[in-house]
Every structure is written in C-alpha cells, then in structure tokens.
HTML snippet that shows the backbone in 3Dmol.js (N, CA, C, O; Angstrom):
<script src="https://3Dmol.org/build/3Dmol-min.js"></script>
<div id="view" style="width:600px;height:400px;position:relative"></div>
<script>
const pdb = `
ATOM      1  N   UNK A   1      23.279  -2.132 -48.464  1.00  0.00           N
ATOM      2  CA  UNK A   1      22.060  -2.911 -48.431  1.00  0.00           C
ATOM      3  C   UNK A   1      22.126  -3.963 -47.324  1.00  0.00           C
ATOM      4  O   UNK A   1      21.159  -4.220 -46.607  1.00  0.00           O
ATOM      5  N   UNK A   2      23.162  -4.482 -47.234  1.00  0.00           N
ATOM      6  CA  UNK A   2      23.330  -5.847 -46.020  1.00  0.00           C
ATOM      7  C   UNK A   2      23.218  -4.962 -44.847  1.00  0.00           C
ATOM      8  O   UNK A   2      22.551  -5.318 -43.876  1.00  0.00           O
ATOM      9  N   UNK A   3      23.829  -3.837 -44.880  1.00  0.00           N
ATOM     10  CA  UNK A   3      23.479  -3.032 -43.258  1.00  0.00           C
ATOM     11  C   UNK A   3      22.099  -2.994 -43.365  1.00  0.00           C
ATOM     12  O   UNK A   3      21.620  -3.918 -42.707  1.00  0.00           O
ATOM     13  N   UNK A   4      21.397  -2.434 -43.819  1.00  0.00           N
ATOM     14  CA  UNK A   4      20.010  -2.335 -43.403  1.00  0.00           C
ATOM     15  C   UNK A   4      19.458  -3.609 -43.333  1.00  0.00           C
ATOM     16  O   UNK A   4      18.592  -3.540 -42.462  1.00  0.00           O
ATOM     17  N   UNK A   5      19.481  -4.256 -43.593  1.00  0.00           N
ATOM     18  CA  UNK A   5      19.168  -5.774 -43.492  1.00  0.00           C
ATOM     19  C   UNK A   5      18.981  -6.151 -41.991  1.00  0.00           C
ATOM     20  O   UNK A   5      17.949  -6.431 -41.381  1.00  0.00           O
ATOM     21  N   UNK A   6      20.795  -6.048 -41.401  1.00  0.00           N
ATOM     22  CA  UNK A   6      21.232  -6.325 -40.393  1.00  0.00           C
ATOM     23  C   UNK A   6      20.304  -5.322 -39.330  1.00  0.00           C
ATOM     24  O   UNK A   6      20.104  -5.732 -38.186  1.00  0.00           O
ATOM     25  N   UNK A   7      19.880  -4.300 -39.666  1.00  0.00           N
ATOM     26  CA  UNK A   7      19.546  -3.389 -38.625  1.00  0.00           C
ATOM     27  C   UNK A   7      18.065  -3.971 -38.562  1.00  0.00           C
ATOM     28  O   UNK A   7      17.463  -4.349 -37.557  1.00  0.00           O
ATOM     29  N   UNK A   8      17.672  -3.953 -39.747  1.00  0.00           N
ATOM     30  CA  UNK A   8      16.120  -4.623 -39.501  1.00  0.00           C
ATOM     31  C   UNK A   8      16.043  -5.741 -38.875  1.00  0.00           C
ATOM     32  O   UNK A   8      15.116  -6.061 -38.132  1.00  0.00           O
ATOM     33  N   UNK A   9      17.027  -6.414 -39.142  1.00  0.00           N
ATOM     34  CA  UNK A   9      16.623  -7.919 -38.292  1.00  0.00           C
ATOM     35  C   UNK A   9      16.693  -7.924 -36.482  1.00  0.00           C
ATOM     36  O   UNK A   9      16.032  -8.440 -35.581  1.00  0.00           O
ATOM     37  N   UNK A  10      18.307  -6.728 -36.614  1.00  0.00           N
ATOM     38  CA  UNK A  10      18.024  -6.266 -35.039  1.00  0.00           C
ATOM     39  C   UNK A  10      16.981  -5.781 -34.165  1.00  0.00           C
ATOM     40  O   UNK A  10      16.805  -6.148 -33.003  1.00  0.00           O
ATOM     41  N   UNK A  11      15.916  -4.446 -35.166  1.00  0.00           N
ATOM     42  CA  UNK A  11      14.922  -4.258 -34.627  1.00  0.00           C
ATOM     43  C   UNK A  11      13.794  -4.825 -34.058  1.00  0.00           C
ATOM     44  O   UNK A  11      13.150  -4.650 -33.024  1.00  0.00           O
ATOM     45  N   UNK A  12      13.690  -6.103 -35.752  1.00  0.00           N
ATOM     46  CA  UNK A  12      13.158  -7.400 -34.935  1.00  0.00           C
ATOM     47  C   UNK A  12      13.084  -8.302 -33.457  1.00  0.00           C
ATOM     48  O   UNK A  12      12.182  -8.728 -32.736  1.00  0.00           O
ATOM     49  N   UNK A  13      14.360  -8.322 -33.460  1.00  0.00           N
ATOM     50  CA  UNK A  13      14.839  -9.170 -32.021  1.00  0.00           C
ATOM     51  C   UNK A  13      14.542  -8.496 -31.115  1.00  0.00           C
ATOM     52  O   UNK A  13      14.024  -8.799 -30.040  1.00  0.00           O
ATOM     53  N   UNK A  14      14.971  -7.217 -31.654  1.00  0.00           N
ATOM     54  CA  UNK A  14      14.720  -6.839 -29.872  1.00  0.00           C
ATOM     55  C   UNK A  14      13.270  -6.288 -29.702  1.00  0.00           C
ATOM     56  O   UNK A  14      12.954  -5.936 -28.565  1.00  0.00           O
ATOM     57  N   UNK A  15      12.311  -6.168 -30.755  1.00  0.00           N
ATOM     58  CA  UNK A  15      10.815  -6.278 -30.326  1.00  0.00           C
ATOM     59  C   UNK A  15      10.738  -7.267 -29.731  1.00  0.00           C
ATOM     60  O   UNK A  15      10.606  -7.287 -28.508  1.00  0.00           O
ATOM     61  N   UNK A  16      10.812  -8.415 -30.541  1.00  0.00           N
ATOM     62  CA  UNK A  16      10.204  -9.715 -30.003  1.00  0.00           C
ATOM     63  C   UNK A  16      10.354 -10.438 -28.255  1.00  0.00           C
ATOM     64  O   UNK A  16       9.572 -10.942 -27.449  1.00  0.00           O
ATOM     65  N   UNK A  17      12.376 -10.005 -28.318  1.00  0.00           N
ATOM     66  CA  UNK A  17      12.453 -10.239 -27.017  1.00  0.00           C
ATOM     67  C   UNK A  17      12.031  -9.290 -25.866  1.00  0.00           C
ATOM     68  O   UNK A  17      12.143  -9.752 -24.730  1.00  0.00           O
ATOM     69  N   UNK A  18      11.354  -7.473 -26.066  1.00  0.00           N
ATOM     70  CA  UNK A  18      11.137  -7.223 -25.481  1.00  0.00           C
ATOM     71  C   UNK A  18       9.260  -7.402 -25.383  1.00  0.00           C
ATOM     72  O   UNK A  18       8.434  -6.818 -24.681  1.00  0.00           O
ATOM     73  N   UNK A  19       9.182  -8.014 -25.981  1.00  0.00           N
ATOM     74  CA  UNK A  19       7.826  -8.669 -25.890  1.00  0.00           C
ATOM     75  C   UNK A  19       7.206  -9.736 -25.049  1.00  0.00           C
ATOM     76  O   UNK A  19       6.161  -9.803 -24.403  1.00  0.00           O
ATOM     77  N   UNK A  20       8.443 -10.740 -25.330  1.00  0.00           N
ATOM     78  CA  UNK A  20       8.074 -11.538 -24.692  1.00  0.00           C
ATOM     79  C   UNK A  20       8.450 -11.249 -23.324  1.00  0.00           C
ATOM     80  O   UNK A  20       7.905 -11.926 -22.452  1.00  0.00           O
ATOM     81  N   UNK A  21       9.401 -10.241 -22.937  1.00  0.00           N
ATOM     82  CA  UNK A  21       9.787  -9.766 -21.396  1.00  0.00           C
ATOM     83  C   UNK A  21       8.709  -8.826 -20.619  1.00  0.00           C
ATOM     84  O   UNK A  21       8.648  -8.751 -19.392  1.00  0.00           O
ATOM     85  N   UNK A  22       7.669  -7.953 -21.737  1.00  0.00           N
ATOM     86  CA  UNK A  22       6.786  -7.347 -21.690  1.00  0.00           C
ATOM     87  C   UNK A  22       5.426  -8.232 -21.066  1.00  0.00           C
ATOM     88  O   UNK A  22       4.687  -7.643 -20.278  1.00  0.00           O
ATOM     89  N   UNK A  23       5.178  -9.422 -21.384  1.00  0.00           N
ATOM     90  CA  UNK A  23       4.365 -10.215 -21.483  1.00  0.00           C
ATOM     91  C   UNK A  23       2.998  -9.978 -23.120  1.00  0.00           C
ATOM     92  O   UNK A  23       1.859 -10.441 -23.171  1.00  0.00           O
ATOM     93  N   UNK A  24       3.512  -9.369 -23.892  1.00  0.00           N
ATOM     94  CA  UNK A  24       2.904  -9.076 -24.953  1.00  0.00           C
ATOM     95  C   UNK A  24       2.521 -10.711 -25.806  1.00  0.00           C
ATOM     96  O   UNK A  24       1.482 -10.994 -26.403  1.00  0.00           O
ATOM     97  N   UNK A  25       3.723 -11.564 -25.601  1.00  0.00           N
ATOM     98  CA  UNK A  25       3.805 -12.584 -26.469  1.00  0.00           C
ATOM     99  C   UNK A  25       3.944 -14.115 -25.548  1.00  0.00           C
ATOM    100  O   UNK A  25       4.719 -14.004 -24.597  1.00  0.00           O
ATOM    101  N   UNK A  26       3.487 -15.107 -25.659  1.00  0.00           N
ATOM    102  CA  UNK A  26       3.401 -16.012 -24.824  1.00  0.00           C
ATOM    103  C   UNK A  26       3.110 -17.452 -26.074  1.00  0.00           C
ATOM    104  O   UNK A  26       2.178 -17.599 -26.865  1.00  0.00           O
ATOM    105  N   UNK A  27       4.442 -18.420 -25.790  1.00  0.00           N
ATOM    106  CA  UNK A  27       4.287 -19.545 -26.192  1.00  0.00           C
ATOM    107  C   UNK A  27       3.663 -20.589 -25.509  1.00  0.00           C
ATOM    108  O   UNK A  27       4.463 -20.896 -24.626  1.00  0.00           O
ATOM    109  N   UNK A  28       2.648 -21.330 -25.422  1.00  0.00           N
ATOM    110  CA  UNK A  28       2.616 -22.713 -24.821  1.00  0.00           C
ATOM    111  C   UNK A  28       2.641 -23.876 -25.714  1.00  0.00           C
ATOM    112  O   UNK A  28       2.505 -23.854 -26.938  1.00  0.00           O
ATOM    113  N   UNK A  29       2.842 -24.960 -24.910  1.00  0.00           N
ATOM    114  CA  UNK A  29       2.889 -26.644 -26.168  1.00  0.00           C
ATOM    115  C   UNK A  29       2.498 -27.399 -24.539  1.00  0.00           C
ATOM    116  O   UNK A  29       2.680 -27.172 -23.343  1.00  0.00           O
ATOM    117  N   UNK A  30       1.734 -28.602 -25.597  1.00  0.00           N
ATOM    118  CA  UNK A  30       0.740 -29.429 -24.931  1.00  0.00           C
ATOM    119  C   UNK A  30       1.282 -30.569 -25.697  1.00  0.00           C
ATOM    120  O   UNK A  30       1.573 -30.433 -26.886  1.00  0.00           O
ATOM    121  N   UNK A  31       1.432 -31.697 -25.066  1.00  0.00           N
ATOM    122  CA  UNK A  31       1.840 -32.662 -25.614  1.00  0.00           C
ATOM    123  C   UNK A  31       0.905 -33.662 -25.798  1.00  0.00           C
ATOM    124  O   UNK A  31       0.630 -34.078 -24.673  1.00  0.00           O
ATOM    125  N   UNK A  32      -0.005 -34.527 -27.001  1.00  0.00           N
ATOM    126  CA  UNK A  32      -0.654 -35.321 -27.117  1.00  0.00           C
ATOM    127  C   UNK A  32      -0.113 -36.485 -26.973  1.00  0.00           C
ATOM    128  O   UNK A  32       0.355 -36.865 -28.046  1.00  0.00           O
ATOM    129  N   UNK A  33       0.118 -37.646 -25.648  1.00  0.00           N
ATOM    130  CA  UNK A  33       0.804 -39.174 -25.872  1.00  0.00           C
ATOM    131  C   UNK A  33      -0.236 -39.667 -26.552  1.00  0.00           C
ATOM    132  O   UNK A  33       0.434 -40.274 -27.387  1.00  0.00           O
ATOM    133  N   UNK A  34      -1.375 -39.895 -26.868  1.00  0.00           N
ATOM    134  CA  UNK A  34      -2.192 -40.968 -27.414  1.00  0.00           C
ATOM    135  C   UNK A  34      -2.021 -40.929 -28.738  1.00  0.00           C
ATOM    136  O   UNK A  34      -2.025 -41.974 -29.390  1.00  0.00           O
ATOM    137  N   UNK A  35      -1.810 -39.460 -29.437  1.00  0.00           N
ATOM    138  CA  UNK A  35      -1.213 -39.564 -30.797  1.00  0.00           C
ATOM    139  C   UNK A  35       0.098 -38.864 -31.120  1.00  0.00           C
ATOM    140  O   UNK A  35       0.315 -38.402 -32.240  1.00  0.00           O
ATOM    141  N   UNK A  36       1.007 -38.791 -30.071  1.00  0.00           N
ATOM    142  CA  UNK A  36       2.399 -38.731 -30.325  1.00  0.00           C
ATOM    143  C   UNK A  36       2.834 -37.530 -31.207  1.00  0.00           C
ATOM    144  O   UNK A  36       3.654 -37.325 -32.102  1.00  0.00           O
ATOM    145  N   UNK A  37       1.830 -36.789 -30.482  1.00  0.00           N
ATOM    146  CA  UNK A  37       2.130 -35.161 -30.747  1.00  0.00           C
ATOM    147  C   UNK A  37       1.807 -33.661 -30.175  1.00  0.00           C
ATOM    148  O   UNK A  37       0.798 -33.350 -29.542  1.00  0.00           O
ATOM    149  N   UNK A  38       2.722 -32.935 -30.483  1.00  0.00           N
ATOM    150  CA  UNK A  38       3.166 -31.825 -30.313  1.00  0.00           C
ATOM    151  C   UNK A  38       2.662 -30.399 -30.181  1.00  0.00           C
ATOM    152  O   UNK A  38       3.310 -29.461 -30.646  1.00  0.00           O
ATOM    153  N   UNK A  39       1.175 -30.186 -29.368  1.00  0.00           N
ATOM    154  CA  UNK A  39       1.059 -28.814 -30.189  1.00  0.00           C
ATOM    155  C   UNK A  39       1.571 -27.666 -29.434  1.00  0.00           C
ATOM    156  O   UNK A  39       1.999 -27.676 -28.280  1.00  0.00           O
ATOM    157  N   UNK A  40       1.426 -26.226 -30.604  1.00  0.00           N
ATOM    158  CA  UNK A  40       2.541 -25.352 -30.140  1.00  0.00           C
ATOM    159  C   UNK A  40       1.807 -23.851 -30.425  1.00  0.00           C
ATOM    160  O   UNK A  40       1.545 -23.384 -31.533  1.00  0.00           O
ATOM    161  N   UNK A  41       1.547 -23.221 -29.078  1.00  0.00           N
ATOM    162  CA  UNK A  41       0.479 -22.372 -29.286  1.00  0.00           C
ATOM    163  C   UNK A  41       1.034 -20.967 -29.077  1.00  0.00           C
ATOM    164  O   UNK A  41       1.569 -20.796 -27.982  1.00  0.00           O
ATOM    165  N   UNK A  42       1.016 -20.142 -29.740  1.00  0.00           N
ATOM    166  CA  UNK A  42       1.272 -18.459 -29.962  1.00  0.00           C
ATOM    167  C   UNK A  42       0.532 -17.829 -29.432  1.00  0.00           C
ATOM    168  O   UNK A  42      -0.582 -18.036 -29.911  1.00  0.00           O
ATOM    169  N   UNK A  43       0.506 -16.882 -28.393  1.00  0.00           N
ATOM    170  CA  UNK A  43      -0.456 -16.229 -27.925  1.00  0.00           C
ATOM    171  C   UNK A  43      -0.270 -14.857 -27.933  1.00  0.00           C
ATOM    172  O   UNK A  43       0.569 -14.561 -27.082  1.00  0.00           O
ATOM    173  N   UNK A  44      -0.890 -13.445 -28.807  1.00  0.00           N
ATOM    174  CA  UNK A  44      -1.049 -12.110 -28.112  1.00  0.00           C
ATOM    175  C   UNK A  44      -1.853 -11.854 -27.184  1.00  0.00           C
ATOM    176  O   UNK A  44      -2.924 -12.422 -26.966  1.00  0.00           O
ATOM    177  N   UNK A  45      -1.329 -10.913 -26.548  1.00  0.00           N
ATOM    178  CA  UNK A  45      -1.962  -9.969 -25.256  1.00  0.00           C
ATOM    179  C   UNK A  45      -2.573  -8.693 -26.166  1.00  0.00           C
ATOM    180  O   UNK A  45      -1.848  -7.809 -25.709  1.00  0.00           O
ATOM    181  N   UNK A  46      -3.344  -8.074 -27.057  1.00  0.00           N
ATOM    182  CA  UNK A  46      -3.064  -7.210 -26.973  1.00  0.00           C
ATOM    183  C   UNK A  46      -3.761  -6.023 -25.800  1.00  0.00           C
ATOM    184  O   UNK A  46      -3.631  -4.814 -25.612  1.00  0.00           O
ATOM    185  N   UNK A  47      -4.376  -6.896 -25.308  1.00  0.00           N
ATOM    186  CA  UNK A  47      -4.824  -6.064 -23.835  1.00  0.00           C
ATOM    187  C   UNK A  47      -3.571  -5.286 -23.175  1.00  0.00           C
ATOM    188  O   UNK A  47      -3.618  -4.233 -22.540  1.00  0.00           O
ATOM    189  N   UNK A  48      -2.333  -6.142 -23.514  1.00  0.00           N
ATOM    190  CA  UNK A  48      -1.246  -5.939 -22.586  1.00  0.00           C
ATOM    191  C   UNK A  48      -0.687  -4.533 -23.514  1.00  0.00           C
ATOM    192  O   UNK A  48      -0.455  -3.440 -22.999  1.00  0.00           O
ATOM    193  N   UNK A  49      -0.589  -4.740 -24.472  1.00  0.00           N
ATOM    194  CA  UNK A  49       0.309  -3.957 -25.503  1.00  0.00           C
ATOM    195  C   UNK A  49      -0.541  -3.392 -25.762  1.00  0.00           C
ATOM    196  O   UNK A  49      -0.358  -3.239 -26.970  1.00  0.00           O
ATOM    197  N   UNK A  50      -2.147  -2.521 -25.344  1.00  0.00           N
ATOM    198  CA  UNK A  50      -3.112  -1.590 -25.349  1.00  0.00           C
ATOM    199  C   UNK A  50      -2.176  -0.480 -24.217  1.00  0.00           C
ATOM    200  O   UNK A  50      -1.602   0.608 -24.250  1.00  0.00           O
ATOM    201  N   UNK A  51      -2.510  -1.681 -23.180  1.00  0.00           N
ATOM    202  CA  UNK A  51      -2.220  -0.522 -21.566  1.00  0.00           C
ATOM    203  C   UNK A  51      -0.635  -0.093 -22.101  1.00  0.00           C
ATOM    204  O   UNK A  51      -0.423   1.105 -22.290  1.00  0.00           O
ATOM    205  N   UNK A  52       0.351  -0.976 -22.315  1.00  0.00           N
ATOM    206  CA  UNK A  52       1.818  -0.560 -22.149  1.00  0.00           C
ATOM    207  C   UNK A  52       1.727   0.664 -23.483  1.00  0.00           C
ATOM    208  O   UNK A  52       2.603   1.503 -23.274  1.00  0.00           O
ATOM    209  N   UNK A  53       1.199   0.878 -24.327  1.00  0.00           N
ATOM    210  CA  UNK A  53       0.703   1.775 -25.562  1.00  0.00           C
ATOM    211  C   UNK A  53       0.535   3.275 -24.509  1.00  0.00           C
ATOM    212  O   UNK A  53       1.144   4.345 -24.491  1.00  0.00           O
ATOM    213  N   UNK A  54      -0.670   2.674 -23.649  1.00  0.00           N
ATOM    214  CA  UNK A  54      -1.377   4.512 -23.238  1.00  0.00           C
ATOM    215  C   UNK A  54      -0.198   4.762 -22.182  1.00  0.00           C
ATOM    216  O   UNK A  54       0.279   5.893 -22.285  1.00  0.00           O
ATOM    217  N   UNK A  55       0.393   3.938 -21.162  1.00  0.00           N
ATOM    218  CA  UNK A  55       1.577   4.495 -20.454  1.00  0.00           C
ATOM    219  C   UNK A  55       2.812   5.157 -21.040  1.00  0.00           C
ATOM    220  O   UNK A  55       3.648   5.928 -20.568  1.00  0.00           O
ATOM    221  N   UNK A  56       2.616   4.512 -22.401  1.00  0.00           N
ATOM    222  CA  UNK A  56       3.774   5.175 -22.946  1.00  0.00           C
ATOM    223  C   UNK A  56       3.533   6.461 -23.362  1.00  0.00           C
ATOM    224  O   UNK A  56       4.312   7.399 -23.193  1.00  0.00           O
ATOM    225  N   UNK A  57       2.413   6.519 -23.932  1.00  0.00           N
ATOM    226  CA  UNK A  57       1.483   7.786 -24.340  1.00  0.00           C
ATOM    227  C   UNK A  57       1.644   8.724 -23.142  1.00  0.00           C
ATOM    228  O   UNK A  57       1.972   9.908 -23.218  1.00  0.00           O
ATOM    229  N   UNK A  58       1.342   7.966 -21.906  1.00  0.00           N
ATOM    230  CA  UNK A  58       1.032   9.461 -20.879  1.00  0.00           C
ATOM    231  C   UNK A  58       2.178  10.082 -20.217  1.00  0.00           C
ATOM    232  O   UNK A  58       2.166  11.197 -19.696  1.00  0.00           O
ATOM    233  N   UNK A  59       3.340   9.138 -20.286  1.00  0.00           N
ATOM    234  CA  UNK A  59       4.671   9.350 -19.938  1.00  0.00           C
ATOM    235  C   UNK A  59       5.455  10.491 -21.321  1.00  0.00           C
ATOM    236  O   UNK A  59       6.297  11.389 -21.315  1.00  0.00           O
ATOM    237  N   UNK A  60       4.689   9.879 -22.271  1.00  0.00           N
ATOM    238  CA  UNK A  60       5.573  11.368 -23.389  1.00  0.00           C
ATOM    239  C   UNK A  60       4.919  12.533 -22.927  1.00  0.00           C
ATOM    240  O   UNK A  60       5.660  13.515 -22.910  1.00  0.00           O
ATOM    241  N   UNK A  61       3.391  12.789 -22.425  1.00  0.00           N
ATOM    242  CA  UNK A  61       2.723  13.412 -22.337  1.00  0.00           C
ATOM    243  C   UNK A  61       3.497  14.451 -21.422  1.00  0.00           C
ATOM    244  O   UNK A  61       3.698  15.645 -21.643  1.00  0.00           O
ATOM    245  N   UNK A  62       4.058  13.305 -19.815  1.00  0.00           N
ATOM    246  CA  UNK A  62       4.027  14.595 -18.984  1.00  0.00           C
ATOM    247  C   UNK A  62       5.422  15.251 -19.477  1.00  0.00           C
ATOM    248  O   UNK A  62       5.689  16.418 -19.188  1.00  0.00           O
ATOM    249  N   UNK A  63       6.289  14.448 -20.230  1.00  0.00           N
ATOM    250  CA  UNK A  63       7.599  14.861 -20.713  1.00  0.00           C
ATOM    251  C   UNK A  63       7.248  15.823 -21.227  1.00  0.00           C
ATOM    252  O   UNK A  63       8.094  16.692 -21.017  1.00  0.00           O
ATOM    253  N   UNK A  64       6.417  16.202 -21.831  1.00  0.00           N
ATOM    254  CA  UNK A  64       6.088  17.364 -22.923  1.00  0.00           C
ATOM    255  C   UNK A  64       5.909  18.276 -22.303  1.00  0.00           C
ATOM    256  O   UNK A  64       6.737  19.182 -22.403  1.00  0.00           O
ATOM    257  N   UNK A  65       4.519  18.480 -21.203  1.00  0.00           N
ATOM    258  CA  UNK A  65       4.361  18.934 -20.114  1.00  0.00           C
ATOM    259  C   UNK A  65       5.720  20.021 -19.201  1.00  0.00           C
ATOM    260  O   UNK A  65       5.939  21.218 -19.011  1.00  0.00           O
ATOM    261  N   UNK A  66       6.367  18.643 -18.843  1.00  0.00           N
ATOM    262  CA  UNK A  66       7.421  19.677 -18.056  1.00  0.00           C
ATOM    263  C   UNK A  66       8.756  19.973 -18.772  1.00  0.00           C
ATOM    264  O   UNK A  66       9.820  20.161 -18.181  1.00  0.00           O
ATOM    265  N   UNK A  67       8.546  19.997 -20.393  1.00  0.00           N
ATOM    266  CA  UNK A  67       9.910  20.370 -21.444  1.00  0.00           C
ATOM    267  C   UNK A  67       9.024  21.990 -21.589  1.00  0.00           C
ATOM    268  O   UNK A  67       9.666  23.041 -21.619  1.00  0.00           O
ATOM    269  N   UNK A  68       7.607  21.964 -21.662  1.00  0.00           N
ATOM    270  CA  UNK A  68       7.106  22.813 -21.924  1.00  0.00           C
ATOM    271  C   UNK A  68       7.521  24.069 -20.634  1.00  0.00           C
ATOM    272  O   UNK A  68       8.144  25.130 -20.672  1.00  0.00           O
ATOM    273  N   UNK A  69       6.906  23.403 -19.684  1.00  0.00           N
ATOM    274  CA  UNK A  69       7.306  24.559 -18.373  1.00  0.00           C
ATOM    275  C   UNK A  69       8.394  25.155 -17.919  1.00  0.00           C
ATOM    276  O   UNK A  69       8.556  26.110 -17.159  1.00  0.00           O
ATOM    277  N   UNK A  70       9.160  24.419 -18.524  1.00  0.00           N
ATOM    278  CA  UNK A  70      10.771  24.336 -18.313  1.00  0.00           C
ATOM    279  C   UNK A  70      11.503  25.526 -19.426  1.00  0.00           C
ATOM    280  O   UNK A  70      12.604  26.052 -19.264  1.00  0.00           O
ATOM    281  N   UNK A  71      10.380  25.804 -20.773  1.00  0.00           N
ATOM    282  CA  UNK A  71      10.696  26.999 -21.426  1.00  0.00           C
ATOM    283  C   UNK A  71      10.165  27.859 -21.471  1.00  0.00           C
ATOM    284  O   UNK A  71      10.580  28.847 -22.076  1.00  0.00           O
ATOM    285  N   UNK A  72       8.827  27.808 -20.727  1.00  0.00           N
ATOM    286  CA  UNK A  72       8.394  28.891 -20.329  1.00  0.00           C
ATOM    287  C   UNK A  72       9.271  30.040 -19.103  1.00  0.00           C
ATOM    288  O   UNK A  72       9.382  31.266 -19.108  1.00  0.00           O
ATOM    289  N   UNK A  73       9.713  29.120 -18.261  1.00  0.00           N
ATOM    290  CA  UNK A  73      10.408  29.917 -17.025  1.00  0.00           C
ATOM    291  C   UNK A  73      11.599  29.993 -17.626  1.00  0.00           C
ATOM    292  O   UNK A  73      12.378  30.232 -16.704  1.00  0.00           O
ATOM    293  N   UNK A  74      12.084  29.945 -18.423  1.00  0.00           N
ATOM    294  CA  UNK A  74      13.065  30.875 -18.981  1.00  0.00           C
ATOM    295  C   UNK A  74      13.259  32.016 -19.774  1.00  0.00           C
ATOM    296  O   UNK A  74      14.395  32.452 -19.962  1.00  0.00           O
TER     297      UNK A  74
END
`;
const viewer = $3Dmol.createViewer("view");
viewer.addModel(pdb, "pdb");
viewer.setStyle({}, {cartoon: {color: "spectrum"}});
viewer.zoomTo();
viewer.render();
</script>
C-alpha cells in the first residue's frame, strides 16, 4: 500500500513539474504595501494543454501510420 502511495505521489510531481515546464501552469503574486499583503495567483493554460493534447494525438497518429506500413511490407 505505501508503494502505491509513493508512485502516485511521483506521478503527481512529475505532472506538475512537467507542467509548469510545459507552460500549462503559471504562478504569479502581487504584493499589496498599503495593506501589507500578499496575493498569490494560479493560472491554467488550457489553450496550452488543448494544442500540446492534439500534437500528442497527431504524433501517435503518424506512429501508427508508419508501425502500420512497416507490417504491411513485410
């Protein structure tokens, strides 16, 4: 049970950090001096994580494509 735990939390991380390397995920903070605070803003793309979605889509596509041709000529 603790392994799967551990693996889920890994899967986590490395979405997140490849997210934020993706540009999928974007933090900003703005600092208010007049009232001595902090804000802290989360942002999705999913415009971004639409397009990186269909590239991934069209890249299995041509894989398929030339796994396909590749057993045909044999």
């Amino acid at each position: 049970m603790r392994a799967i735990f551990i693996v889920v939390v890994l899967l986590l991380v490395g979405i997140a950090g490849l997210g934020f390397y993706r540009g999928w995920f974007q933090i900003s903070t703005d600092r208010d001096n007049t009232q001595n605070k902090v804000n802290t803003t989360f942002t999705v793309d999913e415009d971004k994580i639409r397009e990186d979605k269909e590239k991934v889509q069209e890249l299995g596509q041509q894989a398929n494509e030339k796994t396909g041709d590749a057993e045909q000529n044999e």
